[in-house]
C-alpha positions in Angstrom: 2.9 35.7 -122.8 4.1 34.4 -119.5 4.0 37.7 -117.6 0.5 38.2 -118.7 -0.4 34.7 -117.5 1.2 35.7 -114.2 -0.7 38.6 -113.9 -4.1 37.3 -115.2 -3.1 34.9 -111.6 -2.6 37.5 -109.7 -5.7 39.4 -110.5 -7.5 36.5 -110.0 -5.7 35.8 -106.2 -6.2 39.5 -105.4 -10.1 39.4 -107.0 -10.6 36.3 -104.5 -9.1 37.8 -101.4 -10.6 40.9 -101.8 -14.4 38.7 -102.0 -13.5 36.5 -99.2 -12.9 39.9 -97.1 -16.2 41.3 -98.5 -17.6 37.8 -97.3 -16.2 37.4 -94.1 -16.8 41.4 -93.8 -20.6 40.7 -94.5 -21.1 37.8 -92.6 -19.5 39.7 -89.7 -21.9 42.7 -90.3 -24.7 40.3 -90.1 -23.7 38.4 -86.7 -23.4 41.9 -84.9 -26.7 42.8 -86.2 -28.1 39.5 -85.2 -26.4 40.0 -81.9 -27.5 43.3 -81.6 -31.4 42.4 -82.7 -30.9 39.8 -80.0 -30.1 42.2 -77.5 -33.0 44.4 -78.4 -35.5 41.7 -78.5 -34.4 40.3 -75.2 -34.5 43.6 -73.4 -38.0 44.4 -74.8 -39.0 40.9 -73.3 -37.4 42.1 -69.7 -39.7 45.3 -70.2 -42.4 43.5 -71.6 -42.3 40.9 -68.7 -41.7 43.6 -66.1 -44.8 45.6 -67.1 -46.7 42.7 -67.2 -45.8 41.5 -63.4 -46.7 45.0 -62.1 -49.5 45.2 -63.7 -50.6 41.5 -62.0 -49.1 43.2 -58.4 -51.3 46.0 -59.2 -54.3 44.4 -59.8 -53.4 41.9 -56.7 -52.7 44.2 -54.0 -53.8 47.7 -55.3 -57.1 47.0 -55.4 -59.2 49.7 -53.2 -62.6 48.4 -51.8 -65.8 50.7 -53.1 -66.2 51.1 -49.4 -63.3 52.3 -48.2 -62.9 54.9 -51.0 -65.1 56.7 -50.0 -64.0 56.4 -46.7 -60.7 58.0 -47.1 -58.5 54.2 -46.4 -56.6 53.3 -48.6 -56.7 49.3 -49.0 -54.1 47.0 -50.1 -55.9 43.6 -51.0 -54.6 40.0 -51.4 -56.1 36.1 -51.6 -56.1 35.4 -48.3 -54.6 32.4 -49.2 -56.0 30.7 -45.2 -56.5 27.3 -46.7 -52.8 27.1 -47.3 -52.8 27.6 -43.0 -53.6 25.8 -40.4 -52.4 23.1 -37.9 -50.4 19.9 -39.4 -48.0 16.9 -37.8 -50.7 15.6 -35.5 -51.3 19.6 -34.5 -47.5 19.4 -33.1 -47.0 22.6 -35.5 -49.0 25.4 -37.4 -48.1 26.7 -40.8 -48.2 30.0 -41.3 -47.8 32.3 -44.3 -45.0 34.8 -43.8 -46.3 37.7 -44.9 -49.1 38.0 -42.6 -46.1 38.6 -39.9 -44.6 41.3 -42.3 -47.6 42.8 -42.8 -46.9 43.3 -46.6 -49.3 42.9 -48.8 -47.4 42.7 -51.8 -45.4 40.0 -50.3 -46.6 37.4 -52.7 -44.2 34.8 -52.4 -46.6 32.1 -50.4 -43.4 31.6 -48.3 -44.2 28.9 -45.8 -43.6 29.6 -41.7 -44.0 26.6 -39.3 -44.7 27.2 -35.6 -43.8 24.4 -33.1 -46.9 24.3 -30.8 -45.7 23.8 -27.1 -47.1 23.8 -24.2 -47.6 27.7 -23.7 -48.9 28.1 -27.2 -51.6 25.7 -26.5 -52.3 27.5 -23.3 -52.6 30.8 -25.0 -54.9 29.3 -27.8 -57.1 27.9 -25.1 -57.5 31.1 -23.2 -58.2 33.3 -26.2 -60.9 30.7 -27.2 -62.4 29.8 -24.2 -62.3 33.6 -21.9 -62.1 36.2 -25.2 -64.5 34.4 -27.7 -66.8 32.4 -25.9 -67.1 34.1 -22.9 -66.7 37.3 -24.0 -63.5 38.2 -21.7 -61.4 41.4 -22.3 -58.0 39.8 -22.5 -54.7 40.5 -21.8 -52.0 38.7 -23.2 -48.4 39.5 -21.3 -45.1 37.9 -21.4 -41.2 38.8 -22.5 -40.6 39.5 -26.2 -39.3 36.5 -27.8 -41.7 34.3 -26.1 -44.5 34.0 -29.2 -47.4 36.1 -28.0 -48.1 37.7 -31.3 -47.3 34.6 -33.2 -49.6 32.5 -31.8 -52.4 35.2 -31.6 -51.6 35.9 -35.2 -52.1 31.7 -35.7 -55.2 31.8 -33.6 -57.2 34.5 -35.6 -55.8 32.6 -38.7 -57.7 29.4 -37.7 -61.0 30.9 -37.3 -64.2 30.3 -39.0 -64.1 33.0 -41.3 -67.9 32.7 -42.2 -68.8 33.0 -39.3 -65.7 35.6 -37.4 -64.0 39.2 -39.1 -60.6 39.6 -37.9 -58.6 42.5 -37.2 -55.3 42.7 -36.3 -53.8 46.3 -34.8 -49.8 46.4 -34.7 -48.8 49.6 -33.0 -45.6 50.6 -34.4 -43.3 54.0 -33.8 -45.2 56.3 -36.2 -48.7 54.6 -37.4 -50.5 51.9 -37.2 -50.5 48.1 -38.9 -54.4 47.0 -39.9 -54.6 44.1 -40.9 -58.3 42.4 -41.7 -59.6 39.4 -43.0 -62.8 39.5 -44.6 -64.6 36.7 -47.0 -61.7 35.0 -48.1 -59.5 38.3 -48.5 -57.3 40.0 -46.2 -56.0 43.4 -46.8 -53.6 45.9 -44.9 -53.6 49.8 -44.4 -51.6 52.2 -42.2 -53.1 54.2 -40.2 -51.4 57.4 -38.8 -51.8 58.4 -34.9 -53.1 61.9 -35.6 -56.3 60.2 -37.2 -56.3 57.2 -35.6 -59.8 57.8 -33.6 -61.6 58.2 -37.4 -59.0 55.6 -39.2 -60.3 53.3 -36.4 -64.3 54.0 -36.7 -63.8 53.7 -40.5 -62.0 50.1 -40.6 -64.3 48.8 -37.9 -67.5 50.3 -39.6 -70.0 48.2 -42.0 -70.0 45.2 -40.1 -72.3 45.9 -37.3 -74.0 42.9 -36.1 -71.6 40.1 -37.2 -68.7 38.8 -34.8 -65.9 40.6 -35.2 -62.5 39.8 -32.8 -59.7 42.4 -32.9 -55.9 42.6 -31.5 -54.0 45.0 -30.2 -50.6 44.0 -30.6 -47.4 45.8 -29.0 -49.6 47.9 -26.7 -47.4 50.2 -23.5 -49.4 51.9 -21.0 -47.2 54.8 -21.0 -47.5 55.5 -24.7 -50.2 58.0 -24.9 -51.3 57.2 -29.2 -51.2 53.7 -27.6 -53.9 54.9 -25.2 -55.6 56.8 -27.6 -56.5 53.1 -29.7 -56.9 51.7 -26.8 -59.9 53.7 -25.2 -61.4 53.5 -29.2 -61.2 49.8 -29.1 -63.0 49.5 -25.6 -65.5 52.3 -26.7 -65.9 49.8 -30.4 -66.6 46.4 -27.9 -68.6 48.1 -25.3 -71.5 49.1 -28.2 -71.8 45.7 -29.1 -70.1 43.0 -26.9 -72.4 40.1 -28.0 -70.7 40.0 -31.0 -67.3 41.9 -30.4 -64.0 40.8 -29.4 -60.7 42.4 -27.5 -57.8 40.8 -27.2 -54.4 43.1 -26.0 -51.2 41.7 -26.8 -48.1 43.7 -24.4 -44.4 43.5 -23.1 -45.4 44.8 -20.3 -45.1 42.6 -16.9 -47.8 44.3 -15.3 -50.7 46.6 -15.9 -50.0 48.9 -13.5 -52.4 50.0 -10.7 -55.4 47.4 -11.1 -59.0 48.7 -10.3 -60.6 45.8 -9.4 -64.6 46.9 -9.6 -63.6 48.4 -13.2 -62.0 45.2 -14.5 -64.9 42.8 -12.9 -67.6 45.1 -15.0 -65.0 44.9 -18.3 -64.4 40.9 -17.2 -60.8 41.7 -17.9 -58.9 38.6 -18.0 -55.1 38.2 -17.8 -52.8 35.2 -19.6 -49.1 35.6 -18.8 -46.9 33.6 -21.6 -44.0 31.6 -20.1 -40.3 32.2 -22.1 -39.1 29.1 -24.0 -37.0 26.1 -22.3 -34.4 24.3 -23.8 -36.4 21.1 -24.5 -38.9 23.2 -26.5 -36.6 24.5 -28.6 -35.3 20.5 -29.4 -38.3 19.7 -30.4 -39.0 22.3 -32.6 -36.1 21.4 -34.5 -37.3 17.7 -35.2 -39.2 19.3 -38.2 -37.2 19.4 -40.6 -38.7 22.2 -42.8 -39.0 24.5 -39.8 -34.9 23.4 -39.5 -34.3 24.3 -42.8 -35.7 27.6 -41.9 -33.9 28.7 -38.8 -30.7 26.8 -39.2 -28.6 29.6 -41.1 -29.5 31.7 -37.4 -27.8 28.5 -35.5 -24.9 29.1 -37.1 -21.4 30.4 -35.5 -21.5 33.6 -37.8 -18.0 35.3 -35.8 -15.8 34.1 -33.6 -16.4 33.7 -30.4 -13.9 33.1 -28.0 -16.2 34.0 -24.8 -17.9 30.5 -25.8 -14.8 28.7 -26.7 -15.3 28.1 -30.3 -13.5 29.8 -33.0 -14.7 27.6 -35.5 -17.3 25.6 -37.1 -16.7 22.6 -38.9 -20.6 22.1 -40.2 -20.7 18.4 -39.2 -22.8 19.4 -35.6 -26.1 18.1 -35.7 -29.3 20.1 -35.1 -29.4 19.6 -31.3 -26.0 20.8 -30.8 -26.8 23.6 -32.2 -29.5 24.2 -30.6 -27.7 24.2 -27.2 -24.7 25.8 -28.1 -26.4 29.0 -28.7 -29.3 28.8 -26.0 -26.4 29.5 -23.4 -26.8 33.1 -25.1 -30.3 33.4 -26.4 -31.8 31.3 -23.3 -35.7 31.9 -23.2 -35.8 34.1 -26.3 -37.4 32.3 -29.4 -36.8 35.5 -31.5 -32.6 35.5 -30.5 -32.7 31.3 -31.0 -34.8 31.4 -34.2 -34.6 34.8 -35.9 -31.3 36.6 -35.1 -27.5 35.3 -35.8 -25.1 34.8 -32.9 -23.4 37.9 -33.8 -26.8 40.3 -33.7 -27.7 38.7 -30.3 -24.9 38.8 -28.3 -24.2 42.8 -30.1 -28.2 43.4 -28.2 -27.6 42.0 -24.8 -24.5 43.7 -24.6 -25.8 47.0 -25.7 -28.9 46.2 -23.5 -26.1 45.7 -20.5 -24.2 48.4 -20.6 -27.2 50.5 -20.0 -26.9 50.4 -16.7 -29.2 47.2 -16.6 -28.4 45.2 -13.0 -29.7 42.1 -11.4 -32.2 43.4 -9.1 -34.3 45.3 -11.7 -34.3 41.9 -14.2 -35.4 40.2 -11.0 -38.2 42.5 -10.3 -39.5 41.5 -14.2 -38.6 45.0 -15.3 -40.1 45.1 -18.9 -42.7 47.2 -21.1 -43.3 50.4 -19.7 -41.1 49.9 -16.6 -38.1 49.8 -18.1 -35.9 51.1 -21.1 -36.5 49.1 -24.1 -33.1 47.6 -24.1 -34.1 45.7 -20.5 -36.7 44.1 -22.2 -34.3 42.0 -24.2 -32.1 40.4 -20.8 -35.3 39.0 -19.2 -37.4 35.7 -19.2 -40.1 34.2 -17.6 -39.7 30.9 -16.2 -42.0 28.1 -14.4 -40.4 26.1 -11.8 -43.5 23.8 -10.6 -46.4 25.8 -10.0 -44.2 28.8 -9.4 -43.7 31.6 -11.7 -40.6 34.2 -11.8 -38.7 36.7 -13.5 -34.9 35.6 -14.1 -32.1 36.6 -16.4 -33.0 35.5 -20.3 -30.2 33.6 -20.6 -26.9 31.7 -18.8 -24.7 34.4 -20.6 -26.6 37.3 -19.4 -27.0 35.6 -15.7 -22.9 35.0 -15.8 -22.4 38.7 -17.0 -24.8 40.3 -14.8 -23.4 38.6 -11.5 -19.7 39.3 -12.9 -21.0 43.2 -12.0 -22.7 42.5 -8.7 -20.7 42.2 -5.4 -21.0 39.4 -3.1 -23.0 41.3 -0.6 -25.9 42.3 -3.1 -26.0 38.4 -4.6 -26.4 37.7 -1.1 -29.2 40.1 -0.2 -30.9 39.4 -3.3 -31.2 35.8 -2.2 -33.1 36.6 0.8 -35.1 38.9 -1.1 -36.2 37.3 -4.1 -35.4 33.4 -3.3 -37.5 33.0 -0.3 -40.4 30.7 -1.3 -39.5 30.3 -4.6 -36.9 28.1 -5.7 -36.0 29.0 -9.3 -34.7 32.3 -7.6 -32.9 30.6 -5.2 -31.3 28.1 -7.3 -29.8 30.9 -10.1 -28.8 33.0 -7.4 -26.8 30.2 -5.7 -25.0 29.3 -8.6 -24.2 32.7 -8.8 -22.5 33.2 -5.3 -21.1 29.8 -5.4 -18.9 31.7 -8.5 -18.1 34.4 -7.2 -17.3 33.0 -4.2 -14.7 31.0 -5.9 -13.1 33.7 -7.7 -12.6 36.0 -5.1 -12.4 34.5 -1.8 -12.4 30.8 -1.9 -14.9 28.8 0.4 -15.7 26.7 3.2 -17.4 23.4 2.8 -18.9 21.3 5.6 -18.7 17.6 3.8 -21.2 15.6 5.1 -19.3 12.4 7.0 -16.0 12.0 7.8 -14.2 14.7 5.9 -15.9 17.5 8.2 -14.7 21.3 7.0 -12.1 22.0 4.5 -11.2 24.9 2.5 -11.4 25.3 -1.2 -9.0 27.9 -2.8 -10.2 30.7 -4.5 -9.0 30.1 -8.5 -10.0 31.6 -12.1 -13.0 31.0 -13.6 -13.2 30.1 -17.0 -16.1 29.0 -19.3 -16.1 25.8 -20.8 -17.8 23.6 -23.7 -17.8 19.6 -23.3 -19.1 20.1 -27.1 -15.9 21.8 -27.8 -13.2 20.6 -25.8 -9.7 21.5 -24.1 -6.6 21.0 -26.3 -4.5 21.8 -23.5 -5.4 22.0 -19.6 -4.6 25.0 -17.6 -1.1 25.3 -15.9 -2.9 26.3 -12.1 -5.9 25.5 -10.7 -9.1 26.3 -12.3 -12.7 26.5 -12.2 -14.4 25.6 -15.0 -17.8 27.3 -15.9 -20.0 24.9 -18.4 -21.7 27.0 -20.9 -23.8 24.6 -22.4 -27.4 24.4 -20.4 -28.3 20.4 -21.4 -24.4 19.0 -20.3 -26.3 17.6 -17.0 -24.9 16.4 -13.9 -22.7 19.8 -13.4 -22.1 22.9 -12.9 -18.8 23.2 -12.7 -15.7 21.5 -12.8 -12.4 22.2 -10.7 -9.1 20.9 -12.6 -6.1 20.8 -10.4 -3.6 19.7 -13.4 -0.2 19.7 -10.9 -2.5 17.8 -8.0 -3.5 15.7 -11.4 -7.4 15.9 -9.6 -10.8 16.7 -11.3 -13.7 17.6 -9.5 -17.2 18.1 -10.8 -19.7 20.4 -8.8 -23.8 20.1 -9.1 -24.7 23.4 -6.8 -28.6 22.8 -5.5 -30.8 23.9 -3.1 -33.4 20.5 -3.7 -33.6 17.9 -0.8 -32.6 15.3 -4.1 -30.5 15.7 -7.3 -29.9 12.6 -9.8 -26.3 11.4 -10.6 -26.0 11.1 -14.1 -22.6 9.7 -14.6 -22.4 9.5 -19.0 -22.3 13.4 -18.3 -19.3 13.3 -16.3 -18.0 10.9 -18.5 -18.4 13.3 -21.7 -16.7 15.9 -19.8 -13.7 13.7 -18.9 -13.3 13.0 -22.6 -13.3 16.8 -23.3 -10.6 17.0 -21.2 -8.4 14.8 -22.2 -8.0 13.0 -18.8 -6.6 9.7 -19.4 -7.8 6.2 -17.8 -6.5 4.3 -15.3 -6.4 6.1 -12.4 -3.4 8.6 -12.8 -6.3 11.0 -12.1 -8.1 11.5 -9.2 -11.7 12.0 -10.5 -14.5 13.0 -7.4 -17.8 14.5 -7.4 -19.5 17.1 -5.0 -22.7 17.7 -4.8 -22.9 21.4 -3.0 -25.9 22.5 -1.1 -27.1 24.7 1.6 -25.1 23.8 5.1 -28.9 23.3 6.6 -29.7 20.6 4.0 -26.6 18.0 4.5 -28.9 15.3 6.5 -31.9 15.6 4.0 -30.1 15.9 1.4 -30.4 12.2 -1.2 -28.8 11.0 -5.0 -31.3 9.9 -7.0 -31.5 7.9 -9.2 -28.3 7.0 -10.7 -28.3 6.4 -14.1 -25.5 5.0 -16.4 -23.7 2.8 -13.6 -20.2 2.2 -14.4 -19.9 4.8 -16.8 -16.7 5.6 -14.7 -15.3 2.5 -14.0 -11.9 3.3 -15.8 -11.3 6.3 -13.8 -12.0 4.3 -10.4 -15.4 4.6 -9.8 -16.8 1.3 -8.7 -20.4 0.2 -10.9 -23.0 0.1 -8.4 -20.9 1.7 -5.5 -20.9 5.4 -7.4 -24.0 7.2 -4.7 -21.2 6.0 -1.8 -17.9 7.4 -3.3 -20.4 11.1 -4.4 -19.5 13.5 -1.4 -22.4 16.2 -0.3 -20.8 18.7 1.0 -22.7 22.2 2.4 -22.0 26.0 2.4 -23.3 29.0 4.3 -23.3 31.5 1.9 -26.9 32.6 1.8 
């Protein structure tokens, strides 16, 4: 009896074991099912959800007007979306949708662009306005690339009355050509190829005769001959109809070539050259914060560099030092200080370089058709008081071009391209007052007491009062600042066994201010201590003919140097002016 009671148990142990498994075998077949349903469902939803957002893209942007089927164009149509657009902050900036600079259509992501309006964009505004649509001018829009030309033609046609003006906008590219057009609250965007471009052209300008209609040529070179071809097809488009039609060219190129005056007073062509961006600009435009946001991952120190003496980045700079850490390498080129990374700019002015590039032909203003491509990139424009001239784009580019130019040639080109035009003159003596240093040394006539003495030639080095010296060099060096907004300076001359500092300002003006929290900064940099262990002096170096003209003012900052024995109030007396021959 008790073995059958045992066993009766051990059926019954076995009978439960063997449902639990069934259980636990069941509920496990119906969790991978789940799972796998799950799976299923979600994926249809991805395809679901997927066919549902191309079909809203296709009936966005695929969407062919009756018109211009029957025409041959295909169309790619979108909102306009221009009441998103327009000028904000007091008209100190312009929004601007991003996709209108792509020229993609299906670019539907409403990304926000803000566009610092400065002086020059105001200027270019006003002469599109007032010459191209008012008076009915055949303008010419020139400049370097990076300066904003297209931009701010782009912004212009943007702001329009669009009840009252069609836009077009032509981007010549490699291959085909951009359209862009704005009409009745939509814009849309085709390509047209070069080997139709003559009928592609008549077709998008067609069925609007009578009504204003403005168009741009964007990215136009003389010497292209498809860029001629849409050239001569926009004139022949204005010239039928010029009460109501509008042409606006938009080019690289620094001139137009051989000017016929009696053809361009019966086409009232009208030129606007487009200055290259200063330093202050570029602080200004960073005050926005959104616009900022936007450019700040290009302000970063993306490699090291050690030809700018930083090798690292601790993220706690603020915006302006940024700013003018990199413009001693982009300079005048919005595009390189907004829209390309340290690494991708320095990689194209190096490449643009070692070309062949020298000083005289980035003098000269060697860009569009005159030059390679790659020259276009080491050039700016700059305005020095109602004077206008062609200089290097950048203090990094100056530095390396008149590393590769002998003494002679800086000299000559001085005479040649400084004479009446200070801006010239200035670079180009800062240049020579380098070179001089580093290979032969120089002579300096001090104005007083200290008559001629001799200063050694020595390396020159660059330095950054952003970034510092951990350690001063052993012999005596020239110190090259790479940052254009450290004032006051252009270079210093440490002497660490004499234990003697001595800033340089090289000028050619009749007066320079003495700003002494500069010189101050620099010290710090340094690490030169207080209390007069150093000898601390301060030249200002000008041409030999200008030492009894030649006045400091105004001082700013008085006793700013007062621990390195510089007496406040006294600091225009203890400056020395000293003057060189070398152009």
């Amino acid at each position: 009896v008790e073995q059958l009671r045992k066993k009766e148990q051990l059926r019954k142990k076995r009978e439960k074991l063997r449902k639990e498994k069934e259980e636990q075998l069941r509920k496990k077949v119906e969790q991978l099912r789940k799972e796998k349903n799950e799976q299923l469902r979600k994926k249809e939803e991805e395809l679901r959800k997927k066919e549902e957002a191309q079909l809203r893209k296709e009936n966005l942007v695929l969407r062919q007007i009756p018109s211009s089927v029957e025409r041959g164009i295909a169309w790619e149509e979108s909102e306009a979306g221009l009441d998103r657009m327009g000028f904000c902050e007091q008209r100190k900036f312009f929004r601007l949708d991003s996709s209108y600079l792509s020229m993609d259509a299906s670019d539907v992501s409403n990304q926000e662009l803000f566009l610092y309006c400065r002086e020059a964009f105001t200027k270019q505004q006003s002469f599109l306005r007032e010459r191209v649509l008012e008076q009915g001018a055949l303008g010419w829009i020139q400049g370097p690339p990076g300066t904003g030309k297209t931009t701010t033609t782009l912004a212009f046609c943007l702001s329009l009355d669009m009840k009252e003006w069609m836009v077009t906008f032509l981007r010549l590219k490699p291959v085909h050509i951009y359209c862009m057009q704005v009409v009745n609250g939509r814009r849309r965007f085709c390509k047209i190829l070069y080997s139709s471009a003559a009928e592609g052209l008549r077709e998008a300008f067609a069925g609007r005769e009578g009504k204003k209609h403005v168009v741009v040529l964007d990215g136009f070179l003389r010497q292209q001959e498809t860029h001629q071809g849409v050239y001569r097809e926009c004139l022949v488009w204005r010239d039928a109809d010029q009460q109501h039609r509008r042409l606006a060219v938009v080019t690289s190129m620094s001139s137009r070539g051989k000017v016929y005056t009696e053809w361009d007073q019966e086409m009232k062509l009208e030129t606007h050259k487009v200055v290259s961006w200063t330093l202050d600009e570029y602080l200004q435009a960073v005050q926005h914060d959104e616009l900022y946001e936007q450019v700040k991952p290009f302000l970063e120190m993306d490699v090291e560099v050690e030809w700018m003496l930083i090798t690292t980045c601790d993220g706690q700079e603020t915006r302006e030092e940024r700013v003018v850490r990199k413009y001693y390498l982009a300079g005048g080129s919005c595009r390189f200080m907004f829209q390309r990374t340290v690494a991708n700019v320095k990689e194209a002015l190096d490449d643009a370089i070692e070309s062949g590039t020298n000083l005289e032909t980035v003098l000269q203003g060697n860009v569009g058709e005159f030059s390679p491509q790659a020259i276009n990139r080491l050039i700016a424009y700059v305005e020095f008081g109602s004077k206008r001239s062609w200089l290097p784009v950048s203090k990094y580019v100056a530095s390396t071009l008149a590393e590769r130019t002998a003494e002679s040639t800086l000299r000559q080109l001085a005479l040649s391209y400084g004479y009446g035009n200070p801006g010239v003159k200035g670079s180009l003596f800062e240049m020579l007052f380098f070179k001089k240093m580093e290979q032969t040394g120089l002579s300096v006539t001090y104005r007083g007491p200290r008559q001629t003495e001799s200063w050694d030639r020595c390396l020159v080095v660059n330095f950054s009062s952003l970034q510092g010296i951990k350690t001063l060099p052993a012999q005596n060096t020239c110190l090259r600042p790479i940052s254009a907004f450290q004032g006051g300076y252009d270079a210093v001359m440490v002497d660490k066994e004499k234990r003697k500092v001595m800033f340089v300002q090289a000028t050619i003006a009749q007066k320079h201010s003495f700003k002494l929290s500069f010189f101050l900064k620099a010290l710090k940099a340094l690490n030169i201590p207080e209390g007069g262990e150093w000898k601390v002096e301060v030249v200002f170096l000008i041409p030999v003919e200008e030492l009894a003209r030649f006045e400091i003012k105004p001082i700013e900052d008085s006793g700013a140097l007062k621990d390195y024995g510089w007496k406040r109030g006294e600091e225009a007396m203890q400056a020395e002016v000293a003057g060189i021959s070398i152009l």
